[in-house]
N, C-alpha and C positions, 0 to 999 in steps of 0.2 A: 467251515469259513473259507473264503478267500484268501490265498495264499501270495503274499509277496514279498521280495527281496532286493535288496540292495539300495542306491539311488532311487527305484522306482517306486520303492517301499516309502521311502524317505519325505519322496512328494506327495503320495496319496496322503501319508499320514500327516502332513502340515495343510495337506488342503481339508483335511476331515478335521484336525486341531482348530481351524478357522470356522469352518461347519458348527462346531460344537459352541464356539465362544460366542456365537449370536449375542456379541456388544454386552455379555457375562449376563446375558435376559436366557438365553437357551442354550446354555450350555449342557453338554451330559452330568451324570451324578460324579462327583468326588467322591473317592470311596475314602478319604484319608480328613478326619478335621483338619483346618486350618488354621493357624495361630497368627488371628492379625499381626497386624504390622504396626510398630511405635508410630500413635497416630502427627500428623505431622503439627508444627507449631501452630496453636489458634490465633495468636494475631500477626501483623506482617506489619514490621518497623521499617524506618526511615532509611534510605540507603544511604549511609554515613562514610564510608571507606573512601577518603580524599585521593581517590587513584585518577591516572590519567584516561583511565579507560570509565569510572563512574560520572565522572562532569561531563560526559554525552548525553545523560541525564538528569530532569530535574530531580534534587533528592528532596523527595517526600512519601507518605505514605501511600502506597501500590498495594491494594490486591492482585492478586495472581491472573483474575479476566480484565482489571483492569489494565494491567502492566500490558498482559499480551494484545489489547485492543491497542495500546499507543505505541507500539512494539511495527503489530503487524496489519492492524486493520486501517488506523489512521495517516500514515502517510500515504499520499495521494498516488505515487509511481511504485516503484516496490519498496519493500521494508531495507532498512541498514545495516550489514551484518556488522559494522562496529559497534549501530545499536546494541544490537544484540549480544552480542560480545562485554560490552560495558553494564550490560544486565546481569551476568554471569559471577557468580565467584568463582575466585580463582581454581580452584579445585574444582568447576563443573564437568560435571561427566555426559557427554553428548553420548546418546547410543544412536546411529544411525541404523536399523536393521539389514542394510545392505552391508552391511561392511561388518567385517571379522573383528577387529579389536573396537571399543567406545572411543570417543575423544575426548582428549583429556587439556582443562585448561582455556584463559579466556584466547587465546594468541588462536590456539590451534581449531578454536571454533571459526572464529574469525575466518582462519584459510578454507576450511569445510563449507561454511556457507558462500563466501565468495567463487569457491570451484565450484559448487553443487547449483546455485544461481546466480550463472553469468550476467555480464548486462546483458537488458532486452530480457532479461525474466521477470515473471510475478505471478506472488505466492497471494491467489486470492482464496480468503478464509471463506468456509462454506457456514458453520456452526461454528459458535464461541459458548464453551460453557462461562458457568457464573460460578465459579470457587473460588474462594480465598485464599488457600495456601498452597493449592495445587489447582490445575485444569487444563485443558487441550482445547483442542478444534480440529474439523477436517478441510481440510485443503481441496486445491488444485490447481496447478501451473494454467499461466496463459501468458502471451510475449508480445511486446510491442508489435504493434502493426499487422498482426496475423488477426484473423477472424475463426472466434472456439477456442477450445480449453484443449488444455493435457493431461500428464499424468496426476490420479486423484492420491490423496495422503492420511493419515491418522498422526498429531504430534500430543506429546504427555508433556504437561511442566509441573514442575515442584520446588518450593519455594524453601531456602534455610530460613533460619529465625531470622535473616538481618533483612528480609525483603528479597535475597537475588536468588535469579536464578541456578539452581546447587544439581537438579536429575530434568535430562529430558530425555524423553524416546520417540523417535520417527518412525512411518514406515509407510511407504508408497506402495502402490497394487503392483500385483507381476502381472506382465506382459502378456505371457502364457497361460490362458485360463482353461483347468480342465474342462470345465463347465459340463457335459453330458457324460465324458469319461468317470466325474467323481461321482453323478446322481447314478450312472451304471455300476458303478462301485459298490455305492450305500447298500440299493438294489437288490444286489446280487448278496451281498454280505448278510442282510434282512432275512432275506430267503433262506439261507441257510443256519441261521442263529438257532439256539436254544433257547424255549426260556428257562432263566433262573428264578432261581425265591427271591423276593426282594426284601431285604433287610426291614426290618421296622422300623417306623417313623420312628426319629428321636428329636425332635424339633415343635415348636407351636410358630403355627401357622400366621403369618403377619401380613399387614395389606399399607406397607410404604407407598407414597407418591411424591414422592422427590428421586431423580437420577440416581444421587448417590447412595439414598435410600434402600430404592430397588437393588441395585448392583451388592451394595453391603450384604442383605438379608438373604440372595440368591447364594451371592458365592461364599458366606461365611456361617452362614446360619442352614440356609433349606440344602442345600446339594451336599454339606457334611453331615446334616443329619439324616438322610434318605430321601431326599425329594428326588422327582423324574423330571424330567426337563417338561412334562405336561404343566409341573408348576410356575413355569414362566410367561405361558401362554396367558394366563389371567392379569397381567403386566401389560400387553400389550392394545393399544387402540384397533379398532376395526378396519383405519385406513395407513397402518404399520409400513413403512418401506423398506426392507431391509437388507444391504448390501452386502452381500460374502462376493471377495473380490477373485472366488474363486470359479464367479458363473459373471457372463458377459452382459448378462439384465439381472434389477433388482426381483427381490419377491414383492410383491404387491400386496395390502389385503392380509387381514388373518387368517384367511382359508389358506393361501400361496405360503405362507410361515407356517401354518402347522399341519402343510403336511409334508415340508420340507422337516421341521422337527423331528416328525416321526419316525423318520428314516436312522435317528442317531441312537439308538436303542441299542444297535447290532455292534454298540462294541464299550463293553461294560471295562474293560481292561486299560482305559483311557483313564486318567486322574489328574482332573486342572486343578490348577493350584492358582490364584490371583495373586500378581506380587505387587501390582501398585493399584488403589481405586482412589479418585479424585474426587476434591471436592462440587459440590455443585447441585442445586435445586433442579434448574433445566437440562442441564446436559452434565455427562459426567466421560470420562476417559477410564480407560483400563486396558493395565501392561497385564499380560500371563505368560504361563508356560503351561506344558503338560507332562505328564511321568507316563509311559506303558512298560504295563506288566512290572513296574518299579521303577524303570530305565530312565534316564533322561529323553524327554522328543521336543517337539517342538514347541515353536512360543509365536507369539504373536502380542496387537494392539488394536482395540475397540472404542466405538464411541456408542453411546445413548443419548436421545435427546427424548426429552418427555413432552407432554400438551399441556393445556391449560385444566385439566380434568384428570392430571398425574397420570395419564397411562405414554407407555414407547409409542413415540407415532415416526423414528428414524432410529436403523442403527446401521453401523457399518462395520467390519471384521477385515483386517488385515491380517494374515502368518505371513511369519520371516521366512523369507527362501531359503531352500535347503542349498543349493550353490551361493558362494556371494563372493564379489558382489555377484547378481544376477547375469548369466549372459547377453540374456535380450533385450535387457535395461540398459547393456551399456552400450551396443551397440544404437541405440535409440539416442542414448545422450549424446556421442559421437556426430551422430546423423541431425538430431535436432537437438542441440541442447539446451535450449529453453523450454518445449513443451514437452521432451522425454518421452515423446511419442512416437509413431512413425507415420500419422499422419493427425493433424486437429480434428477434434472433435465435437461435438453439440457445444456450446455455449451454456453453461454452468452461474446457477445464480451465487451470491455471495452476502456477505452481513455488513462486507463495507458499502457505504452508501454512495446513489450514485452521483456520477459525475454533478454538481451544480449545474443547474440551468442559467441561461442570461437572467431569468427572471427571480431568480433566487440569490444571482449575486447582487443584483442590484439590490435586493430585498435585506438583504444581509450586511452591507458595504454601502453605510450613509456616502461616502466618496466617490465610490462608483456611481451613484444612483445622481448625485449633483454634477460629473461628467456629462453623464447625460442628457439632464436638462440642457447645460449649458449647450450642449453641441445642438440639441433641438433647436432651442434660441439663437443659437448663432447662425444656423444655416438659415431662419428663416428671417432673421433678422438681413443676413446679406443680403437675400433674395429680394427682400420685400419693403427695407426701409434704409439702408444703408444709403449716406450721399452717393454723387456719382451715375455714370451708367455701364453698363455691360455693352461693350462693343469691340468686336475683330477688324474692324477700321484700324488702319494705319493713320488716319487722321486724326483718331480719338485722343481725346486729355491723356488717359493713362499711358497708351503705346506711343504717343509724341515724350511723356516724363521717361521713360522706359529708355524709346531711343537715342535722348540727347546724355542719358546715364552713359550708355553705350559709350559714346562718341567721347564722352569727356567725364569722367565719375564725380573730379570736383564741381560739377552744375545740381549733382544732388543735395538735394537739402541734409546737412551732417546727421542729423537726427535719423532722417528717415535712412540712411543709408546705413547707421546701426541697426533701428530696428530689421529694416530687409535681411542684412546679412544675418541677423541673427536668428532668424528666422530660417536659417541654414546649419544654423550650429545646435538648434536646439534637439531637429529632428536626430542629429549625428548621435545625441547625448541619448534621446528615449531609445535608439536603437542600440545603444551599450547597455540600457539597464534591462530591457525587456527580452532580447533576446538569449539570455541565458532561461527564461521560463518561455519557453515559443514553441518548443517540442509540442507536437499532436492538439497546440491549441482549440478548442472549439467556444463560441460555435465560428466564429471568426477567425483564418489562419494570418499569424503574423506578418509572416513576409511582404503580400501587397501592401498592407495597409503602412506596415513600419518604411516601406519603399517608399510613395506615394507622398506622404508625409513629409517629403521634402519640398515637393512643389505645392502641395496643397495645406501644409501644416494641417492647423487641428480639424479642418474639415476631412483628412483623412486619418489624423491619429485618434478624434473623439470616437469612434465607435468601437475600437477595438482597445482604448483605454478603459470605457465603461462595462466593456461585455466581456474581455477576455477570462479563460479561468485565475483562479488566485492560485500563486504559483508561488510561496515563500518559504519550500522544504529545498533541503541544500544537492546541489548536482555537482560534479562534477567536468573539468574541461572534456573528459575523455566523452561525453554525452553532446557535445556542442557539435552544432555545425562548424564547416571549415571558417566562417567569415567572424562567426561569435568567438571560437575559440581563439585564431592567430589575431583578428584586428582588434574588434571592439574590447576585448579581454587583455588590451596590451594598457600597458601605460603611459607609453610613448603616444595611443590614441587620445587615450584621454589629457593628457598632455598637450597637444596638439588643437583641441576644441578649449581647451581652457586659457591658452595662448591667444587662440584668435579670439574668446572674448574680452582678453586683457587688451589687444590692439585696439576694441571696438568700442571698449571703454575709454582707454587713452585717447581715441577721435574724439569722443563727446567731451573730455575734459578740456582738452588744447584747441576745443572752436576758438573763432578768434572774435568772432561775435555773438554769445551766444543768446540775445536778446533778439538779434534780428534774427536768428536760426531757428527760435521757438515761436516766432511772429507768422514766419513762414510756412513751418509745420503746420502750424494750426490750422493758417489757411490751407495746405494741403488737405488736412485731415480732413477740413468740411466739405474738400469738393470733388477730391479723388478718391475713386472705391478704392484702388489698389494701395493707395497710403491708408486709409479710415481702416478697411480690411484687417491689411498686414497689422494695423498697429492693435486692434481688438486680438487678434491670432496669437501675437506674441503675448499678448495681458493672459489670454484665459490656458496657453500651454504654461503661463510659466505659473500660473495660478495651483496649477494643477500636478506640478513637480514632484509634490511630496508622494505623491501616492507609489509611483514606479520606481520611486528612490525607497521608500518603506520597505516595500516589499523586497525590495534587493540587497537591503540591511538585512530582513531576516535571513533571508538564503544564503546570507555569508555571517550569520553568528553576532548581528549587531543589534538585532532584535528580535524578540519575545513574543510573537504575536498574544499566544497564551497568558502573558504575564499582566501584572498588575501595576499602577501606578506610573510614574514618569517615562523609564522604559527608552530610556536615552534619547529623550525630546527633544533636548536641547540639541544633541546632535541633528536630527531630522532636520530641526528648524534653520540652527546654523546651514546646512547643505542646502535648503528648499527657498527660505527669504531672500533671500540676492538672486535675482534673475539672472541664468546662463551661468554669470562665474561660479553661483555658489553649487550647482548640479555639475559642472564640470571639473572643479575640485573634489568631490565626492568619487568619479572616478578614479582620481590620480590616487585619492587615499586608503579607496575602498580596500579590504582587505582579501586577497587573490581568491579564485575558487581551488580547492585543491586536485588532483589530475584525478583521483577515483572520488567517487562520492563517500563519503563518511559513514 
């Protein structure tokens, strides 16, 4: 046999430990039973513990794929490690496998995931099993604004009786892949082996089609009773892909799997031991280790996922570095630390869904979708039927109204010189509530349009009110541009526009004739576009109020999108009924964003 020593020994044998766990479908034979494991709680109660860290959460009943779907697949930018944290009890034991000691505690998860994903990270899930009380998925990093993915992952979760989170285990690919050094290895090792006698079946032969199924019957039933790893072969689909992250491509194909298989024969002195398998029909997770020659070696984390016709048609095998943390990981994290790589790579599909389209949000968001009409109608409404005419003549009705405003502001009619100004106050107000969701907007980028909108009101805010993405998960300041963060996000802004509605209010109230002022409007309104205009502009933005005011309730904790029933209406309504004052009070009350995101 192939002879080696020390560190060098250390890695071959964690990269052949990964070799064997083929997602616990092809692993080598255990020469030792195994004594399951207390299987874990069958149902998953209500998260009841009134902590300051559990009402991050709604408390109600979670499965294990469900939790981790609202966890980490559902929010729109990246997941929240205080979410996550506030999922946890108190005593959860994170094992990260780069790292020497586990982590212990919800506080200290918290700092683990906020160091391990900086902003400008995310953790997109590739695979979500369906378990109950335990389940994983496989990952991979991708970062704002960069084009391709990073480093890819294996996580394990297990659920105590109260619903939280109590065991997880990580473990992302090394850097370093032996990839031809370890198939030289097997190889060479093959060549030289014995055979032995092989023990007598002690097992009846089973044909599971569920994940956990499989994984069960392999690592606790057939490979303690004398099965060859040939018996996992028949588990697998014809178009199998299976990643050992210890070769730089998958295997393809079940020719590519078994005849990589058959290379694991040449070292019978290997004994896996399964110490966690998850629940789950499609996909299943599994924590191991291995013993040689009795000794303690290496360990690792795997994923399965099955077809519609129960056979592996994905697995993936992680081993824990024998250095940790890893050298070449870290200087990757150092260098990039959001995609942990040293340079992006292919673009990576995922289970979260994509981005909404314009046409999905309108589809979805009766609000949005009557935005639109509206601004359809309006634009074509001014174009086409509005009193008035369109002319850049300085001799025109509107630029003569315009100019004697100039010259003398009390010759404007008091009305109309509310509505005008305020038709400056309002855009100030949409550009406090929207620009904390403006980041990477599509399909429309915020800035022009929330720019724009001061001269052109809703002919420039309706398209980007109706189309933009819905954006009502919580950010913080530290994510804002410079103009959202110091201005719009002040109080003294919003203070400031709610003042000058109070003034513009107090003119309407203190006319001194307000019969003959609404006499004169009117006849404005029928004969000047720019009065008839402005006065429709300001009806249908402030019509329209509640929507960018909702939304910016949820992002700061004032509403539920998800929930049911009232859902603090009356607030909405209080803020959104009173045109101008009552949206510019909303800022002055609104409740601050916090400086990291939650």
């Amino acid at each position: 046999r192939v002879g080696l020593c020390g560190q060098t020994r250390m890695l071959i044998l964690s990269a052949a430990s990964s070799a064997f766990a083929l997602h616990s479908a092809a692993g080598p034979r255990p020469r030792l039973p195994v004594a399951p494991r207390a299987s874990p709680p069958a149902a998953v109660q209500t998260l009841v513990e009134p902590s300051p860290f559990t009402t991050l959460l709604p408390s109600r009943t979670l499965t294990c794929s469900t939790l981790l779907r609202r966890l980490f697949v559902e929010p729109e930018t990246s997941f929240s490690p205080a979410a996550v944290a506030a999922a946890c009890s108190e005593d959860v034991e994170w094992v990260d496998m780069d790292l020497t000691e586990p982590v212990r505690g919800r506080e200290a998860v918290e700092r683990h995931l906020r160091a391990k994903w900086p902003l400008g990270s995310l953790l997109k899930v590739e695979r979500l099993s369906d378990g109950a009380s335990s389940g994983g998925f496989t990952w991979h990093r991708e970062a704002d604004g960069v084009s391709g993915s990073g480093l890819r992952g294996v996580t394990y979760f297990e659920l105590n009786g109260e619903g939280e989170l109590a065991y997880v285990q990580e473990g992302s690919e090394p850097l370093f892949k032996l990839d031809t050094i370890l198939e030289t290895f097997l190889t060479a090792a093959n060549a030289n082996r014995q055979d032995e006698a092989k023990p007598p079946r002690s097992y009846e032969r089973q044909t599971p089609t569920t994940a956990s199924g499989i994984a069960r019957y392999l690592w606790e039933v057939a490979y303690p009773g004398g099965a060859t790893p040939s018996e996992a072969l028949s588990f697998f689909s014809d178009e199998v892909v299976y990643e050992d992250f210890n070769y730089r491509e998958p295997f393809v194909g079940l020719q590519a799997v078994s005849a990589y298989i058959s290379l694991l024969d040449a070292f019978p002195q290997f004994t896996f031991l399964p110490e966690r398998i998850s629940d789950g029909d499609t996909g299943v997770c599994i924590t191991w280790r291995c013993e040689v020659n009795g000794e303690p070696g290496p360990s690792g984390i795997s994923y399965n996922q099955v077809d519609k016709s129960g056979k592996i048609c994905f697995a993936r095998d992680i081993p824990a570095p024998s250095i940790k943390p890893p050298p070449l990981a870290a200087v990757a994290a150092r260098l990039s630390p959001q995609l942990r790589t040293f340079q992006p790579r292919a673009p990576l599909p995922s289970v979260a869904p994509p981005p909404p389209t314009a046409l999905d949000t309108l589809a979805a968001r009766p609000a949005r979708a009557a935005i639109a009409l509206a601004w359809f109608s309006f634009s074509a409404y001014v174009a086409l039927a509005s009193p008035g005419e369109f002319s850049v003549s300085a001799d025109s009705f509107d630029n003569q109204l315009i100019a004697k405003a100039i010259d003398d502001p009390t010759s404007l009619n008091p009305i109309f010189f509310a509505v005008f100004n305020a038709l400056g106050v309002l855009p100030g107000i949409n550009a406090a509530l929207l620009l904390p969701g403006a980041k990477g907007q599509r399909p429309l980028p915020a800035a022009p349009f929330v720019s724009a909108a001061f001269f052109l009101g809703f002919g420039a805010a309706g398209p980007y009110l109706a189309l933009r993405q819905p954006r009502p998960d919580p950010v913080g300041r530290s994510e804002l541009g410079f103009f959202a963060r110091y201005v719009t996000e002040s109080r003294l802004y919003g203070g400031g526009l709610l003042a000058a509605g109070a003034v513009l209010l107090y003119g309407l109230l203190s006319m001194a004739d307000p019969a003959a002022a609404l006499s004169d409007y009117a006849e404005l309104f029928g004969s000047s576009k720019l009065v008839h205009v402005s006065s429709i502009d300001l009806l249908v933005l402030s019509a329209f109020a509640f929507e960018p005011i909702r939304e910016d309730m949820a992002r700061r904790g004032w509403w539920d999108e998800a929930a049911e029933g009232t859902n603090n209406l009356a607030r909405l309504l209080a803020f959104s009924l009173v045109p101008v004052l009552g949206p510019a009070a909303y800022l002055v009350l609104r409740p601050d964003l916090p400086e990291e995101r939650a």
